[in-house]
C-alpha positions in Angstrom: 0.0 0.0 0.0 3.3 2.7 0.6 4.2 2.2 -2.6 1.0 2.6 -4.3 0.6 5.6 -2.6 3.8 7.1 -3.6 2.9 7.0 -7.0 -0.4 8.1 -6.9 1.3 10.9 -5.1 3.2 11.6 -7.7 0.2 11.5 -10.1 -2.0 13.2 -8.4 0.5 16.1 -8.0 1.4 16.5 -11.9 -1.2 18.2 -13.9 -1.3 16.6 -16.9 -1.1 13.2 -15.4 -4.6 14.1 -13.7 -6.4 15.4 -16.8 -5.6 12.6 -18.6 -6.6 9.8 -16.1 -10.0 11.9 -15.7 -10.5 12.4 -19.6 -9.5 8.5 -20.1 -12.4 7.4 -17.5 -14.7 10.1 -18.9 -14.3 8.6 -22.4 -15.2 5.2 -21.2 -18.4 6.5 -19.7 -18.8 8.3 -23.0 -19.7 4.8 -24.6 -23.3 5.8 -23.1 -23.7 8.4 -26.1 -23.5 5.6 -28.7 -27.1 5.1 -27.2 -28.3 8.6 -28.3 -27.5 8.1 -31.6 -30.4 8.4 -34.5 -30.2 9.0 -38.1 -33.7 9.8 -39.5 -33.2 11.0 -43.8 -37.0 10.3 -45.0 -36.9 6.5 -45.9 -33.6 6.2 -44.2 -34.3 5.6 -40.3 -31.7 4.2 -37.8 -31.5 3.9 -34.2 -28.0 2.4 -33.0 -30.0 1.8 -29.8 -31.9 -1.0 -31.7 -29.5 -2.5 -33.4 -29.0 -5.0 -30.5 -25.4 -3.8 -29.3 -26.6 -3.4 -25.8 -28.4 -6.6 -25.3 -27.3 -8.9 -22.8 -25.0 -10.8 -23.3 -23.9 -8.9 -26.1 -23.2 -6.0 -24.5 -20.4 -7.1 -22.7 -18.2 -8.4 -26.1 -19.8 -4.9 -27.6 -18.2 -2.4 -24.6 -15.0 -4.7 -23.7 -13.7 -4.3 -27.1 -15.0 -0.6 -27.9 -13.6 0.4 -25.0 -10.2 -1.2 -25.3 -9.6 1.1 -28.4 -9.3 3.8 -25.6 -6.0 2.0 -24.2 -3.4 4.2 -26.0 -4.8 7.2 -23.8 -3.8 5.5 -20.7 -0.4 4.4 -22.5 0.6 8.0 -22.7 0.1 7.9 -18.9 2.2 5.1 -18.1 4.7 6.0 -20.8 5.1 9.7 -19.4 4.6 8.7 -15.4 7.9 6.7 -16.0 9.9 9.1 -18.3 9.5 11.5 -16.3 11.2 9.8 -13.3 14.6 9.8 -15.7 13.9 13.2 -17.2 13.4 14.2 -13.9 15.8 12.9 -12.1 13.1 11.4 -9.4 14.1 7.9 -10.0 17.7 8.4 -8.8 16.5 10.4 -5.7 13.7 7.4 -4.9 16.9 5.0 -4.9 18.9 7.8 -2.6 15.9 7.9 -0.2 16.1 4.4 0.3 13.5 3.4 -2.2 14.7 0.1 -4.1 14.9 -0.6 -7.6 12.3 -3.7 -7.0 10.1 -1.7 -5.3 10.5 1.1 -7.6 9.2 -1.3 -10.1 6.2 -2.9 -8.2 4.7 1.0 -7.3 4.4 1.2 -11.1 3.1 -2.3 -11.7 0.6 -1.3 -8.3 -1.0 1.7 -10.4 -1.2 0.0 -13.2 -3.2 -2.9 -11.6 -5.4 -0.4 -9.6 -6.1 1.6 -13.0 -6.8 -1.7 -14.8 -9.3 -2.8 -12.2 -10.5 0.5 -11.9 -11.2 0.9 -15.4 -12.9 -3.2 -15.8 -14.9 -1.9 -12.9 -16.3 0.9 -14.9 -17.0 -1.0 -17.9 -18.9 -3.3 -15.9 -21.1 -1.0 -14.6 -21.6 1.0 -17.3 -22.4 -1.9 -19.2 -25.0 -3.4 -16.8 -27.1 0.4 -16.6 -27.3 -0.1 -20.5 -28.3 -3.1 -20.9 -30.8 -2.9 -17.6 -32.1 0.2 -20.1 -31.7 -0.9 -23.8 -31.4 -4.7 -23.6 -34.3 -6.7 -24.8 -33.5 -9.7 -22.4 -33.7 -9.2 -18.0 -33.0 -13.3 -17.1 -30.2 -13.2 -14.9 -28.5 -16.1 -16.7 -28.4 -14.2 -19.3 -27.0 -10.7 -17.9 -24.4 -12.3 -16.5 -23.6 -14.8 -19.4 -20.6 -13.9 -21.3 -18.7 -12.2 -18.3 -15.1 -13.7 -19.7 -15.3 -10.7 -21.9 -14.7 -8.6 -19.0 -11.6 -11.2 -17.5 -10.2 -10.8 -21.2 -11.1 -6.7 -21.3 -8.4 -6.4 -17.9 -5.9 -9.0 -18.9 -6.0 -7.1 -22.4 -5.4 -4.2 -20.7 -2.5 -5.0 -18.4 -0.1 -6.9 -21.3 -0.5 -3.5 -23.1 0.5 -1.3 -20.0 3.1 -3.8 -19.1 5.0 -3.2 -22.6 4.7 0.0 -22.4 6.5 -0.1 -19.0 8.9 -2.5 -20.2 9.8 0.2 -23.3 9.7 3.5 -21.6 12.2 1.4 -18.9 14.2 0.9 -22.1 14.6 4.1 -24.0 14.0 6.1 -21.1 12.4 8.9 -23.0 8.8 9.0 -23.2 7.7 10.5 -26.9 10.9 7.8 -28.7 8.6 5.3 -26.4 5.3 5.5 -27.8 7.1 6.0 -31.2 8.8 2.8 -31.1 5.4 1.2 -29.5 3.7 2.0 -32.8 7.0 1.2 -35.0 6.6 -2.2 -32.8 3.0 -2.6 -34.8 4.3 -2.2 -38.0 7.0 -4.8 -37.1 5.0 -6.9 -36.3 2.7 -6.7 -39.6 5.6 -6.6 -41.8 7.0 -10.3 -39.9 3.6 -11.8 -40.7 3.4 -10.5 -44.1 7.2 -12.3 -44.3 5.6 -15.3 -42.9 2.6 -15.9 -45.2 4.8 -15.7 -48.1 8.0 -18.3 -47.1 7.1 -19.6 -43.5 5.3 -22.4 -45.4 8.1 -22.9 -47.7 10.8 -23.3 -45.4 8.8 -25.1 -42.3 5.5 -26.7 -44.2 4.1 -27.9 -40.8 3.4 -24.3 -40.1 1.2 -21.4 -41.0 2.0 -18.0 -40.5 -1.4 -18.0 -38.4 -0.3 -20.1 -36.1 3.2 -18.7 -35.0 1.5 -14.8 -35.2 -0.5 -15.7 -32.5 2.3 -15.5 -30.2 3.5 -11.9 -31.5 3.0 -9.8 -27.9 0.4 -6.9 -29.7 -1.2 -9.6 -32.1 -1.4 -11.6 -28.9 -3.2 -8.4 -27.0 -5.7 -7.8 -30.2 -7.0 -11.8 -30.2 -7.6 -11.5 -26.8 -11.8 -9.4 -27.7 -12.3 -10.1 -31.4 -14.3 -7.9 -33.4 -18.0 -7.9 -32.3 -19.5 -6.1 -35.3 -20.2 -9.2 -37.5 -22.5 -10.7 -34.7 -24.7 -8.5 -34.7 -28.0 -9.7 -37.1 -27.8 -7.2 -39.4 -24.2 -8.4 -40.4 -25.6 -12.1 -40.3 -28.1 -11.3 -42.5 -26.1 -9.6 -45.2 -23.9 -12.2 -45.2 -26.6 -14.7 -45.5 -27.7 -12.8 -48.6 -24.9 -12.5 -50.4 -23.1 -16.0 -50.3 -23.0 -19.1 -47.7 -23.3 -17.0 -44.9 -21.1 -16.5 -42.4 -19.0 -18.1 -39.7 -16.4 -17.4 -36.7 -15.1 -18.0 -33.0 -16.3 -15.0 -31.0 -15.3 -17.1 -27.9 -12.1 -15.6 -25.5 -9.3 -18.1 -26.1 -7.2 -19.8 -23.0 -4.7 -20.0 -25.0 -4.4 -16.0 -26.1 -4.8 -15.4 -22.3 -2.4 -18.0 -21.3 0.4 -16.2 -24.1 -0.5 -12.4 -22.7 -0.1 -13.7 -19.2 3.2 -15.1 -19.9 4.1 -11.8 -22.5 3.3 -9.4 -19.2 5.6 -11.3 -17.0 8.1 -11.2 -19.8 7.7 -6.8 -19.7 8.1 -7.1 -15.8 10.7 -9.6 -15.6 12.5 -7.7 -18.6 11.9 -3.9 -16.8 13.6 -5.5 -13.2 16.6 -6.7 -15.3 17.1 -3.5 -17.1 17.4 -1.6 -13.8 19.3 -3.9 -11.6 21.8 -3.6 -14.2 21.4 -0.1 -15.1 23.6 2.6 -12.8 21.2 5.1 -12.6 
């Protein structure tokens, strides 16, 4: 609890830090407005309201993954609370105070669990008023169906701050940080486009598919797959224009299993780098 109170502290008493956590949980409360939404041009008449994305148990794939877009916003956060403790100087002086480097480490790892439950708890809420509202279907069983979105929505949420961590601990300056964290994404696109055209000639056993899947941000994105094509309006398109249409919506133990063990790499990784590091 000491050290997660020394770095909200420290967040609470840097201005920027404190308009963007508030804007970050603002926009996730935002997701309400999606219910306001109305288009009426003559024949042309649509209600997003009514187009079943907050139904239960829908609702919760729906939110978990809308709301997940809204990571980077947080990212800048995490990648700015920690370069400014080496811009700043503040990290040397923590280690002069007595502070260790491992405890150092677990105050940020602290916030970013406490944002991270903070933010699931939000969602959940927010999800349940607009379903309660909106949502065609009140049986308990199925509310509450479908809650793994909300498990994959946190663990989703903490393998993304984690690298962040682990590469604002690396380059030490926050803006080269969240460049190289989108550099990372391109990377990784440009390995699987590599992959689909001579993984299968070199290793025929295996598909570029299957080895992507364990690519950290790849890994983070197959946690909450797209909801959009669930929805019936999507079905039925697809229905009318060939053999219909077909996918795994479910959260994957696997994909959890691979950001799980991807987060502990970051943490691991960010504890090496500054045992080793004279700061």
């Amino acid at each position: 609890m000491r050290l997660l109170q020394i770095e909200l502290y420290k967040l609470w008493h840097n201005t920027i830090s404190k308009v963007l956590i508030f804007g970050y949980f603002l926009l996730i409360l935002s997701i309400s407005i999606l219910s306001t939404i109305k288009i009426d041009l003559g024949p042309v008449k649509f209600y997003l309201a009514e187009q079943g994305i907050f139904n239960f148990p829908y609702i919760w794939h729906f939110n978990t993954f809308m709301i997940a877009l809204l990571k980077i916003f947080f990212a800048i956060i995490i990648v700015a609370m920690v370069g400014n403790e080496y811009s700043h100087k503040t990290l040397k002086q923590n280690l002069i105070d007595g502070l260790s480097k491992s405890e150092f480490l677990r105050s940020k790892v602290y916030a970013i669990l406490l944002f991270v439950l903070t933010s699931t708890f939000l969602v959940f809420i927010v999800s349940l008023i607009l379903g309660g509202i909106y949502s065609d279907y009140n049986e308990m069983a199925i509310i509450f169906k479908d809650l793994e979105y909300l498990v994959a929505y946190s663990i989703k949420l903490f393998g993304f701050f984690t690298f962040c961590l682990f590469l604002t601990i690396l380059i030490k300056k926050a803006a080269f940080s969240l460049g190289f964290l989108f550099l990372w994404q391109v990377i990784e696109g440009i390995c699987y486009g590599l992959m689909k055209w001579k993984l299968s000639d070199i290793i025929p056993q295996l598909s570029a598919e299957q080895v992507f899947v364990f690519f950290p941000l790849n890994a983070i994105g197959n946690l909450i797959k797209e909801p959009f094509s669930r929805l019936s309006a999507f079905q039925n398109i697809a229905d009318q224009i060939g053999d219909g249409f077909t996918k795994n919506y479910d959260v994957s133990l696997i994909s959890i299993l691979i950001v799980l063990v991807w987060s502990f790499i970051f943490i691991r990784g960010s504890y090496i780098l500054l045992k080793r590091r004279d700061l």
